[in-house]
Backbone bond lengths (Angstrom), bond angles and torsions (degrees), N, CA, C in turn:
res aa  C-N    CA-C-N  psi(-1)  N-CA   C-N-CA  omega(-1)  CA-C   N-CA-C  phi
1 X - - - 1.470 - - 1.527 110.16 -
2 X 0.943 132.28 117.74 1.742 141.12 150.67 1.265 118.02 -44.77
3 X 1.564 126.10 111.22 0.797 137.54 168.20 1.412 124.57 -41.69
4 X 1.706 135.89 107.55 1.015 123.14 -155.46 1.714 121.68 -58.33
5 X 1.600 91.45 -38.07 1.400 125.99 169.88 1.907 123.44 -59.11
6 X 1.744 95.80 87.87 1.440 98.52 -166.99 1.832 112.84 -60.21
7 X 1.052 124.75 -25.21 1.493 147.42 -173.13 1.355 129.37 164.62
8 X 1.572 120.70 167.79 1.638 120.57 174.02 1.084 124.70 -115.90
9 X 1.371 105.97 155.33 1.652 95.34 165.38 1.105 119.00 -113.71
10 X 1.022 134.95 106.08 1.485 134.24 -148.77 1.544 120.31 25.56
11 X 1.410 132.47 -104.32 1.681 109.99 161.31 1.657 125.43 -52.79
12 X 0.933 79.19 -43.29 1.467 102.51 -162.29 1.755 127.26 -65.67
13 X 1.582 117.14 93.62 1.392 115.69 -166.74 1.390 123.85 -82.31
14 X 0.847 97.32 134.58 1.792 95.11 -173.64 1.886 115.98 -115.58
15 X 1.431 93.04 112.26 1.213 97.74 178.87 1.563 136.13 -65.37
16 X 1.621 113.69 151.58 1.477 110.97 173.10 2.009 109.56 -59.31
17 X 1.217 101.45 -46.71 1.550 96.83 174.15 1.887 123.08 -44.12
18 X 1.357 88.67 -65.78 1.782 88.30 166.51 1.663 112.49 -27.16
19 X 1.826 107.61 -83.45 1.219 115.19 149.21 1.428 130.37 16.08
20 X 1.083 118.16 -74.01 1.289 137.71 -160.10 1.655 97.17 -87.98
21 X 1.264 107.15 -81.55 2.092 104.39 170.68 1.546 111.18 -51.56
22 X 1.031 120.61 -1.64 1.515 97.53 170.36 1.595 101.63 -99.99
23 X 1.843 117.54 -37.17 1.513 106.52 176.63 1.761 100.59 -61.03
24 X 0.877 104.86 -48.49 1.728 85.20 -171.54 1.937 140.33 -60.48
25 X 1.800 81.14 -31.30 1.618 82.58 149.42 1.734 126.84 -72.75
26 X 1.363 119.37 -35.11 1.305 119.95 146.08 1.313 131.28 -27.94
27 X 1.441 126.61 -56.52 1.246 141.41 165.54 1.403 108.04 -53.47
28 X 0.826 114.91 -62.92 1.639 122.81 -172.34 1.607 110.91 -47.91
29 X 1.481 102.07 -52.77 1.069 107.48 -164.49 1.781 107.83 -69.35
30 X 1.496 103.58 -36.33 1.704 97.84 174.06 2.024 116.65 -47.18
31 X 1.528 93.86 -47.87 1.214 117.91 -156.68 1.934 98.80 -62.01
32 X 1.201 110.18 -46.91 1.653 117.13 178.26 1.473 102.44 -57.76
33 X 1.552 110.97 -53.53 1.594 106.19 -177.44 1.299 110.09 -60.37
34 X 1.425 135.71 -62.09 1.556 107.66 152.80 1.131 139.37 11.42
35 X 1.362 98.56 -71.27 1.479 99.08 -151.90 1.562 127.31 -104.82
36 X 2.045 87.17 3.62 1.820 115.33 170.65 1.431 98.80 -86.23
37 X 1.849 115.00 -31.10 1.522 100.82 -178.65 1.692 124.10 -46.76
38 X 1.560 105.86 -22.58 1.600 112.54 -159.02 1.184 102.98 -116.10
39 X 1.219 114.80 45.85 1.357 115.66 -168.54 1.825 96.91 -158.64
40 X 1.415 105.67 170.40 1.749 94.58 -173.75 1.772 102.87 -99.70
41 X 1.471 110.47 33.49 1.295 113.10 178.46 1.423 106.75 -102.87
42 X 1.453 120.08 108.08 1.498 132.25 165.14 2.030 106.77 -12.48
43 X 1.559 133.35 101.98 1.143 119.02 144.87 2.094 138.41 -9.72
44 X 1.656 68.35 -56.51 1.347 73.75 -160.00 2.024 101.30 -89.44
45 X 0.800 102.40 0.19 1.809 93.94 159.03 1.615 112.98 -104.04
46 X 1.660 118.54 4.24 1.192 115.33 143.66 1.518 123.14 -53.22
47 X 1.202 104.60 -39.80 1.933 120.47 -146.58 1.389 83.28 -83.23
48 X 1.463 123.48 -64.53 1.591 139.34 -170.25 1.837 110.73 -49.29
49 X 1.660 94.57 -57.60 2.043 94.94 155.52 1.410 115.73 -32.98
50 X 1.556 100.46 -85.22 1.327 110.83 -179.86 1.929 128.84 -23.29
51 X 1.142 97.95 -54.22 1.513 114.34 168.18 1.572 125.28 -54.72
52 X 1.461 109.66 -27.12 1.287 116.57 167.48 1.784 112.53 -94.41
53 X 1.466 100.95 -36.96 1.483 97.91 175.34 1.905 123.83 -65.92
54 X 1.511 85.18 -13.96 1.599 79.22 -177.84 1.611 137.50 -87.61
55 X 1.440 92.32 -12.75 1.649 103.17 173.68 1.186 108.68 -89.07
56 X 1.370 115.57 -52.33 1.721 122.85 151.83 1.572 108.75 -19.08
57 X 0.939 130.10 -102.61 1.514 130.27 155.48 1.842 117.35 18.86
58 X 1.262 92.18 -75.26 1.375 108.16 -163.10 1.650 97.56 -56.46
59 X 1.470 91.78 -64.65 1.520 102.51 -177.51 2.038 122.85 -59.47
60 X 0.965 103.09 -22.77 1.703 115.14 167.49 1.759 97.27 -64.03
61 X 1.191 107.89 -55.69 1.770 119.20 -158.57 2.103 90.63 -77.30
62 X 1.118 130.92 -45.10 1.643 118.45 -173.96 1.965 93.55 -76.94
63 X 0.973 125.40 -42.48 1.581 116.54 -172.79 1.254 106.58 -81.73
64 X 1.542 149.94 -19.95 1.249 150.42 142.33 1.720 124.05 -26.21
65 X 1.601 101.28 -54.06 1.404 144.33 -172.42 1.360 94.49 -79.67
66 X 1.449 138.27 -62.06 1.394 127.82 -160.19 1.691 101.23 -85.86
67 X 0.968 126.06 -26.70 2.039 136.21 175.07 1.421 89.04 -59.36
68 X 1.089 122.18 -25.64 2.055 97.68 -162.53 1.797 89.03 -108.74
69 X 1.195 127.81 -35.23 1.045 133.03 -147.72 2.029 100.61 -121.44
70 X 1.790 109.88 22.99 1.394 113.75 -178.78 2.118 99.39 -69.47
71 X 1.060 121.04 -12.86 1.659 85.35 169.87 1.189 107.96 -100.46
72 X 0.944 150.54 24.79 1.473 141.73 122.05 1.514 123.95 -58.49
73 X 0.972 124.52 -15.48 1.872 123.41 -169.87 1.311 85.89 -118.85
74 X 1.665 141.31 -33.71 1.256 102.29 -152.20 1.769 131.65 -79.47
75 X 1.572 94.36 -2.81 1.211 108.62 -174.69 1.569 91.49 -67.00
76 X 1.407 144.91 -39.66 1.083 146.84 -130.54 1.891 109.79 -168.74
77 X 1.696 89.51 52.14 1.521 97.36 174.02 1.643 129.17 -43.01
78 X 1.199 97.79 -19.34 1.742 97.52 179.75 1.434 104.78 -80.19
79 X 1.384 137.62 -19.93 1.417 132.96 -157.57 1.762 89.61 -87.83
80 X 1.761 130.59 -8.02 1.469 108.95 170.59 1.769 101.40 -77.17
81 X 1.215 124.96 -18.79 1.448 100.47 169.52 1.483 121.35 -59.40
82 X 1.006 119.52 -21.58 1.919 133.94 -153.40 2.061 82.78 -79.63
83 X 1.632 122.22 66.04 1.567 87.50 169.39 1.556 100.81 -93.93
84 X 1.105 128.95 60.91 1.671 119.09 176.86 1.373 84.86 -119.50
85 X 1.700 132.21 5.11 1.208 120.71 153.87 1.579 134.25 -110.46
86 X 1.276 87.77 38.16 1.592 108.40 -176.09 1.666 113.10 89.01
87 X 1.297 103.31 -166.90 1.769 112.62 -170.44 1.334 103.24 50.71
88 X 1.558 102.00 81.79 1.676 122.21 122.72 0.974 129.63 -125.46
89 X 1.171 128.29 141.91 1.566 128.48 -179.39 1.444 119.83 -124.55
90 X 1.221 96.32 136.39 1.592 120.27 -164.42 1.239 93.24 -63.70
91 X 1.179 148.85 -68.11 1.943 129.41 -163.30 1.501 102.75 -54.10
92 X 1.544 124.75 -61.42 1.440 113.59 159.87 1.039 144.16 -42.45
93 X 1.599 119.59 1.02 1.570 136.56 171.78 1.545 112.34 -96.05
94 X 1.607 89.57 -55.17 1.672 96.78 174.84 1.856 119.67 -51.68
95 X 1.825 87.55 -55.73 2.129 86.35 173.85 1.451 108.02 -44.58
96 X 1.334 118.23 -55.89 2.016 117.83 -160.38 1.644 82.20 -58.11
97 X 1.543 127.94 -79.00 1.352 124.94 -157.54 1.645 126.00 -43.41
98 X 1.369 106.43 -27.06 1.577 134.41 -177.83 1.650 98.78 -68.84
99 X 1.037 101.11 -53.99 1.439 104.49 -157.41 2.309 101.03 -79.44
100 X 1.354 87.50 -49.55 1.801 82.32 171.76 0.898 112.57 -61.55
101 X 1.841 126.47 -21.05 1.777 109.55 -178.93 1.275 97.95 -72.17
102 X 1.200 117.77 -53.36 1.811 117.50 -159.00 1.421 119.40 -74.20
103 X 1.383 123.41 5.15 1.196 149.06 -178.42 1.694 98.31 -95.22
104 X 1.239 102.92 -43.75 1.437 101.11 -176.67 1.944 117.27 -86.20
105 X 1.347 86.64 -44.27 1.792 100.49 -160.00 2.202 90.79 -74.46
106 X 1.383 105.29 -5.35 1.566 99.54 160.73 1.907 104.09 -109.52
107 X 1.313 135.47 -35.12 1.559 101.71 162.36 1.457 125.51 -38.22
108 X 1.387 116.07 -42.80 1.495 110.35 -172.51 1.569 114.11 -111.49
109 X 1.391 112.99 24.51 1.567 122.98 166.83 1.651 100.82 57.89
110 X 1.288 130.31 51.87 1.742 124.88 155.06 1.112 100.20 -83.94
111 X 1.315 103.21 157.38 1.427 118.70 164.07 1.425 132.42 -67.91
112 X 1.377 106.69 94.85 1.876 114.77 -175.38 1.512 113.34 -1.66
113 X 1.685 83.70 -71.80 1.819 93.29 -147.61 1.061 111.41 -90.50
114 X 1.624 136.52 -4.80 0.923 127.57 148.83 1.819 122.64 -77.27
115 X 1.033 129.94 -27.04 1.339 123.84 162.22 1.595 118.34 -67.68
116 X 1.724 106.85 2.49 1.545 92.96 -174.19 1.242 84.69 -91.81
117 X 1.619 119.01 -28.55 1.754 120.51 -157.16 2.073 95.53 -69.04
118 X 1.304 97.29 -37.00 2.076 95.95 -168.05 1.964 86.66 -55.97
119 X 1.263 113.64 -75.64 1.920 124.76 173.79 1.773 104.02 -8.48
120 X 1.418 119.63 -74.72 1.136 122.13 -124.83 1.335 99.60 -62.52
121 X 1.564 129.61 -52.23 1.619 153.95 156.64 1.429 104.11 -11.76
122 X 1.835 107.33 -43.19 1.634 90.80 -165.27 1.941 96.50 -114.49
123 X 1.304 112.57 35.84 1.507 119.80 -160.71 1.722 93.02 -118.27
124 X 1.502 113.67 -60.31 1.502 132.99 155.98 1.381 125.17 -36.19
125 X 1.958 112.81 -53.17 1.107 111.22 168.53 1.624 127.49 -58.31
126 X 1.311 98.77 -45.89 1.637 127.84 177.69 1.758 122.59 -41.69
127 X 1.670 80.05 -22.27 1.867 93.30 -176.79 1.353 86.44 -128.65
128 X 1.287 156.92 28.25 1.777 145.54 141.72 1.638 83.48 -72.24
129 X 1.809 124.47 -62.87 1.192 112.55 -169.79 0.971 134.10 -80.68
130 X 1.376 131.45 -9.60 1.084 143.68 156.79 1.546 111.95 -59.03
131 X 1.306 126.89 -53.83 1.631 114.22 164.19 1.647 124.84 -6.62
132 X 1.554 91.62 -58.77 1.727 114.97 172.37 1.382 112.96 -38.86
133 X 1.207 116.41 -45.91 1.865 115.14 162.06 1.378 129.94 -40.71
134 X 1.317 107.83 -50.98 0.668 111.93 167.49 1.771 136.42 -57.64
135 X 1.441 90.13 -68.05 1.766 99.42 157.24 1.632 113.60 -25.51
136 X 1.085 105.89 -61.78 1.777 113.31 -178.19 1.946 98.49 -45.12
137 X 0.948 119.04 -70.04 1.750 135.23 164.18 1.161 128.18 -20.17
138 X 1.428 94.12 -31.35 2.004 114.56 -168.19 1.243 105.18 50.33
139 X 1.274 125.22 42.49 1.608 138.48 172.29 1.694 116.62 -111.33
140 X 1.409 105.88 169.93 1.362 96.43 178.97 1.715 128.57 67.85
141 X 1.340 89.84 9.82 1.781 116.73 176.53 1.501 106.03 -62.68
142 X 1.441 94.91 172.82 1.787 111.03 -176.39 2.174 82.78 -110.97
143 X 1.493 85.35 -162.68 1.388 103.44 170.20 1.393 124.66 -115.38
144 X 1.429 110.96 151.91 1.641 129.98 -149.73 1.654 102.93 -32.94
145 X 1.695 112.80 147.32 1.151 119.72 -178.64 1.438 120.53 -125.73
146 X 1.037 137.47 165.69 1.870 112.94 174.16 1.601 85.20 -93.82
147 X 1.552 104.99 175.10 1.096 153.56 163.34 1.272 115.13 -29.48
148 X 1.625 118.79 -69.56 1.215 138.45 136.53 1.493 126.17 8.66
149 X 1.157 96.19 -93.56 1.452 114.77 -179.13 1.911 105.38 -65.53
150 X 1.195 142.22 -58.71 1.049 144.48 -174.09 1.313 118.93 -39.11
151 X 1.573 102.32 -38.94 1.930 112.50 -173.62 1.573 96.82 -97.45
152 X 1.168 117.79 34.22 1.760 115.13 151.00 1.711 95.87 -88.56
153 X 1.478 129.70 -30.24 1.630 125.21 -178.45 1.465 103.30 -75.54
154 X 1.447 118.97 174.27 1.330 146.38 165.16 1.502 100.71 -38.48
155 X 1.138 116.94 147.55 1.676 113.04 158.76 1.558 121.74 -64.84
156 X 1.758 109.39 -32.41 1.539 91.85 166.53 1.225 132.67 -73.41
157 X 1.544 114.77 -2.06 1.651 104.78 -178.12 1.780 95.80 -105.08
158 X 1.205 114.42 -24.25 1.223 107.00 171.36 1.609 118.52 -61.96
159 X 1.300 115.19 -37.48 1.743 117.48 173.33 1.007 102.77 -66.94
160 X 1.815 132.82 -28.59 1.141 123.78 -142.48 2.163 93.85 -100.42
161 X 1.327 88.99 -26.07 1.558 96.97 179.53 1.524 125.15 -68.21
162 X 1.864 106.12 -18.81 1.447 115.65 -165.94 2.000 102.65 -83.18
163 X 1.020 106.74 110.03 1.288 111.72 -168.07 1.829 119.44 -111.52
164 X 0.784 136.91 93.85 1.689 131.53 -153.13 1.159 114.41 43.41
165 X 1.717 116.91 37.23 1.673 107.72 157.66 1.030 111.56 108.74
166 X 1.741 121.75 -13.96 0.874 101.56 136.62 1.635 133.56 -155.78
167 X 1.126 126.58 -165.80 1.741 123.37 -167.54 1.276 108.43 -84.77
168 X 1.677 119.36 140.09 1.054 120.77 -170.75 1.857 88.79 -140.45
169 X 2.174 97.97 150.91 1.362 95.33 153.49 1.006 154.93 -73.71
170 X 1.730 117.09 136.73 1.405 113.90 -150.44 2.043 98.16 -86.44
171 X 1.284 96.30 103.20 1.651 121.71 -169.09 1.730 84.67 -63.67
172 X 1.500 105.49 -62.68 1.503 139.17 -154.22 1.873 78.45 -30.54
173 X 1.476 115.03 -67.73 1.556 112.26 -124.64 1.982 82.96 -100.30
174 X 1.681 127.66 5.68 1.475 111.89 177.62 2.030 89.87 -83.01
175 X 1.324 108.39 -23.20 1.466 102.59 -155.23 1.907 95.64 -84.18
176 X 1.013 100.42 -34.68 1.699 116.61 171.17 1.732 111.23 -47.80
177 X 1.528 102.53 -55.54 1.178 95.94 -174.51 1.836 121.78 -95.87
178 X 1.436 101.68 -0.49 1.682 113.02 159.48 1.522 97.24 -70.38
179 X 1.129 131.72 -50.79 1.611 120.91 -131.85 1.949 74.72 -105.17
180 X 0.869 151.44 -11.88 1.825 145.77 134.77 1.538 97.98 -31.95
181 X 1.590 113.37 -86.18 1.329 117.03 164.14 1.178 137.59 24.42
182 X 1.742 92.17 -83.66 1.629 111.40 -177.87 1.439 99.23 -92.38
183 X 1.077 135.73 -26.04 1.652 118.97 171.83 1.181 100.18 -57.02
184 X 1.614 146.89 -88.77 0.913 104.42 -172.04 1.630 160.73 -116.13
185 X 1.620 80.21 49.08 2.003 96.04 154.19 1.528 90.12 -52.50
186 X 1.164 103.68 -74.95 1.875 124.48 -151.24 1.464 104.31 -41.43
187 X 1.404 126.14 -41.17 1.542 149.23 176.92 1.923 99.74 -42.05
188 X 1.393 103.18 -87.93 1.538 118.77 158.42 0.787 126.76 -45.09
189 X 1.458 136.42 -33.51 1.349 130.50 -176.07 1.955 107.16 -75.58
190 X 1.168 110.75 -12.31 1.493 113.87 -162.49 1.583 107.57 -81.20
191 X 0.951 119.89 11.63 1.527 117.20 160.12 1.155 109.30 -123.51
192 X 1.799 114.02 29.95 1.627 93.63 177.52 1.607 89.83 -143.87
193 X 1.304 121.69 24.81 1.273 135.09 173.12 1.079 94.31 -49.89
194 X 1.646 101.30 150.78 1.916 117.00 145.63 1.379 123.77 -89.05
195 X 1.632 109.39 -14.07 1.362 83.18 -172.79 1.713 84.37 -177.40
196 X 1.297 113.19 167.09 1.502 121.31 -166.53 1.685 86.95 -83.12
197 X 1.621 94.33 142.08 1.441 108.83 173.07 1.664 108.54 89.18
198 X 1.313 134.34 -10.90 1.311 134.27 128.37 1.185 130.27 11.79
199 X 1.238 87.18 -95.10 1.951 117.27 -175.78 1.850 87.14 -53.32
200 X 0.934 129.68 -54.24 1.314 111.45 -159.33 1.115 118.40 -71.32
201 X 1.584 108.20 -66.40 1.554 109.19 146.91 1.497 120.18 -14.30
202 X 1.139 131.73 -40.16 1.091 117.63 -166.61 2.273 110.22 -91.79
203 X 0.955 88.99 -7.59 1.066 100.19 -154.40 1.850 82.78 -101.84
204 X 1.248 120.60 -71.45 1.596 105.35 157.15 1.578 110.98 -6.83
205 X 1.106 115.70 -82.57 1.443 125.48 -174.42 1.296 131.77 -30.62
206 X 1.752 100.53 -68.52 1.309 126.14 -164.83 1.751 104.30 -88.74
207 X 1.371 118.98 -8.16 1.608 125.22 158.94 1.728 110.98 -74.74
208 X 1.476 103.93 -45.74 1.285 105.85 -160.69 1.582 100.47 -88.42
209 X 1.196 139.07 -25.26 1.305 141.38 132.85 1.677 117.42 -12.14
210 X 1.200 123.70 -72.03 1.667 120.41 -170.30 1.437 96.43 -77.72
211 X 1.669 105.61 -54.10 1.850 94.83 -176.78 1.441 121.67 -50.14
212 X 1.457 131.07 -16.35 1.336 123.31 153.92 1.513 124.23 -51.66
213 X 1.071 102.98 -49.06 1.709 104.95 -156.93 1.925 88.13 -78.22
214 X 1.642 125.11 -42.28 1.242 129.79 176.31 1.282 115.39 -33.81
215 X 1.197 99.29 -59.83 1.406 112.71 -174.50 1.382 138.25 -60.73
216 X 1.566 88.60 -33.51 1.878 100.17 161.96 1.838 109.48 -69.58
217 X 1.027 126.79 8.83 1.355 115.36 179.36 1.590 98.42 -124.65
218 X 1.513 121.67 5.80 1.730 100.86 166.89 1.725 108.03 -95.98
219 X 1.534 88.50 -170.44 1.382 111.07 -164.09 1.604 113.88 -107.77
220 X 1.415 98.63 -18.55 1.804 121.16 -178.00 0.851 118.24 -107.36
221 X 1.483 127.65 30.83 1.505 108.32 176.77 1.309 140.28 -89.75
222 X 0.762 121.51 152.19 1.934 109.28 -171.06 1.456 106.19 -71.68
223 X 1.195 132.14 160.49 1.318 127.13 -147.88 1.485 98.44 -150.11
224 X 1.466 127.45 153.51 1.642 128.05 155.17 1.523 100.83 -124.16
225 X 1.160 137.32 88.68 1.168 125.71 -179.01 1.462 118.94 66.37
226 X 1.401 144.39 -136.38 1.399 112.55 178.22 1.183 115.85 -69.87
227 X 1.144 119.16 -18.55 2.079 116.91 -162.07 1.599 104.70 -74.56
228 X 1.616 96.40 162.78 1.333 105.23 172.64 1.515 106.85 -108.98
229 X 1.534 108.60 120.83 1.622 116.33 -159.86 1.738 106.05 -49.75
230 X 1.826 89.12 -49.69 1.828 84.35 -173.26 2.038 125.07 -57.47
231 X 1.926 99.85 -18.01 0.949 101.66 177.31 1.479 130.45 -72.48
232 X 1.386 89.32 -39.28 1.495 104.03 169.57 1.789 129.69 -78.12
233 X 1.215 105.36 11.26 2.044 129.13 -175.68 1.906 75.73 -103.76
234 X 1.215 111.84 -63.71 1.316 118.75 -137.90 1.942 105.02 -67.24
235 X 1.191 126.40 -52.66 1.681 149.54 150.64 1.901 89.15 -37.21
236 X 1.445 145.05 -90.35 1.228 119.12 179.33 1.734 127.13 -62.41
237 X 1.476 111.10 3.84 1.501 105.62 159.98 1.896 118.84 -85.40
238 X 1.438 89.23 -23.09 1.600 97.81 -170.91 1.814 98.51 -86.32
239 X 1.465 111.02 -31.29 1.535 104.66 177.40 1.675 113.41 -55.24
240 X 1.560 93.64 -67.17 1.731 114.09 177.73 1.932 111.80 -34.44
241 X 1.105 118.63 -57.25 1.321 137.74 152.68 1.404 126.37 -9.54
242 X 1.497 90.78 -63.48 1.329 101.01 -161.41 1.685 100.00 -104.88
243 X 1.723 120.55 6.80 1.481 128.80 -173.67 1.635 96.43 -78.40
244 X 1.629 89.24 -67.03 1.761 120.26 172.74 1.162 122.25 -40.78
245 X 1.716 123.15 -67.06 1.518 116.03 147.29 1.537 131.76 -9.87
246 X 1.525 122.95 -74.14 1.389 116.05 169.70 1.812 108.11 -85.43
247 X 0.703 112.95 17.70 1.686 102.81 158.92 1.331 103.54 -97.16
248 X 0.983 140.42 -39.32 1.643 155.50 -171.70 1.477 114.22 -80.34
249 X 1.163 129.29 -28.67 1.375 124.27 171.52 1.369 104.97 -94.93
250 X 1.209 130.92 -12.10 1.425 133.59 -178.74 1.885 101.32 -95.99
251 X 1.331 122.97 7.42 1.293 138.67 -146.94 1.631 92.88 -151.87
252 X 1.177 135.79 7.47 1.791 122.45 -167.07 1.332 101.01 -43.85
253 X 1.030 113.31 -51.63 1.639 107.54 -154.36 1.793 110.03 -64.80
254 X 1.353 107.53 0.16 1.432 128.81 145.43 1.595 128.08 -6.81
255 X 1.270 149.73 -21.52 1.072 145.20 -104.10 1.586 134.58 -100.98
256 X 1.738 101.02 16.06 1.111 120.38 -146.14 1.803 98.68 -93.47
């Protein structure tokens, strides 16, 4: 097992998870500035977005996570601040981040859908590596596996998978290496767009696409009664998607 705990600083431990979501918002954030440079969207109200979208984010994805999962915290409301011990969730990241971009990219009149298309590339990537948090966590698992099947992986995800005895599927690294995947379709595909808001759209889709089928094979999922919440976000992200999509190419001259 990997110590979750990457090192200290004197009291103070600092986790591989932190670690990991902070390189990937890092990443992301290089990768958007990129890709606003080549485009007639100001850089630097990428960077300034970004900065508002990211606490937003965080905080959408821990209050998402603690609403489905409140009888666990309520005995001990302070432990939803503790997210350096996991529980965030990506639809609750995306709403907070969604909503501070479009809050912003309309104060200063940019163009929506093309600033969602520069985002989406480094939004997708951000959660292939972010998965890795999880892994570190031993969270975000499938259900029990034999022996067998487990040692077709690496030995570190296989040690890392054996959890009170026993082996479980590593959910963490199928959703890791879909959402690789679609980064870069989405990467390449961006000079062969039809139309601004594409790439994102597409990426809506083709995320919420694998995280369905993913999701029916974990063990953690947040739940409303029988459903699995992310499944049921994910089936009206892929509808909405795919509404907008052909309204929008039948609409190019669209561009807002």
């Amino acid at each position: 097992m990997i110590d979750p705990i990457a090192f200290t600083i004197g009291p103070i431990p600092v986790y591989w998870y932190g670690i990991i979501i902070a390189s990937a918002f890092m990443i992301g954030i290089y990768l958007a500035y990129s890709r606003s440079a080549k485009t007639k969207v100001d850089p630097e109200h990428i960077i300034n977005m970004i900065t508002l979208i990211i606490p937003s984010a965080i905080i959408g994805a821990r209050l998402y996570y603690v609403a489905f999962e409140w009888e666990r915290y309520a005995a001990n409301p302070l432990e939803a601040l503790a997210i350096w011990h996991g529980g965030l969730a990506i639809h609750g990241g995306l709403i907070g981040g969604i909503l501070a971009g479009y809050l912003y990219v309309r104060k200063y009149k940019l163009p929506v859908w093309q600033v969602a298309d520069i985002c989406a590339p480094s939004v997708i990537l951000g959660q292939a590596i972010g998965r890795w948090g999880n892994f570190m966590n031993q969270e975000a698992h499938g259900g029990p596996v034999t022996e067998n099947f487990i040692s077709r992986f690496p030995d570190f995800i296989k040690n890392q998978m054996f959890i009170e005895g026993q082996y479980y599927h590593p959910t963490f690294l199928y959703e890791s290496l879909w959402n690789f995947g679609v980064f870069f379709f989405l990467f390449f595909y961006w000079t062969k767009k039809k139309f601004q808001g594409e790439i994102a759209l597409l990426y809506l889709g083709l995320y919420s696409f694998g995280r369905y089928f993913i999701e029916g094979m974990r063990t953690d999922s947040l739940m409303v009664g029988p459903f699995r919440v992310a499944q049921l976000v994910s089936l009206a992200l892929i509808l909405i998607s795919i509404i907008v999509i052909i309204y929008r190419r039948k609409k190019p001259s669209n561009s807002v």
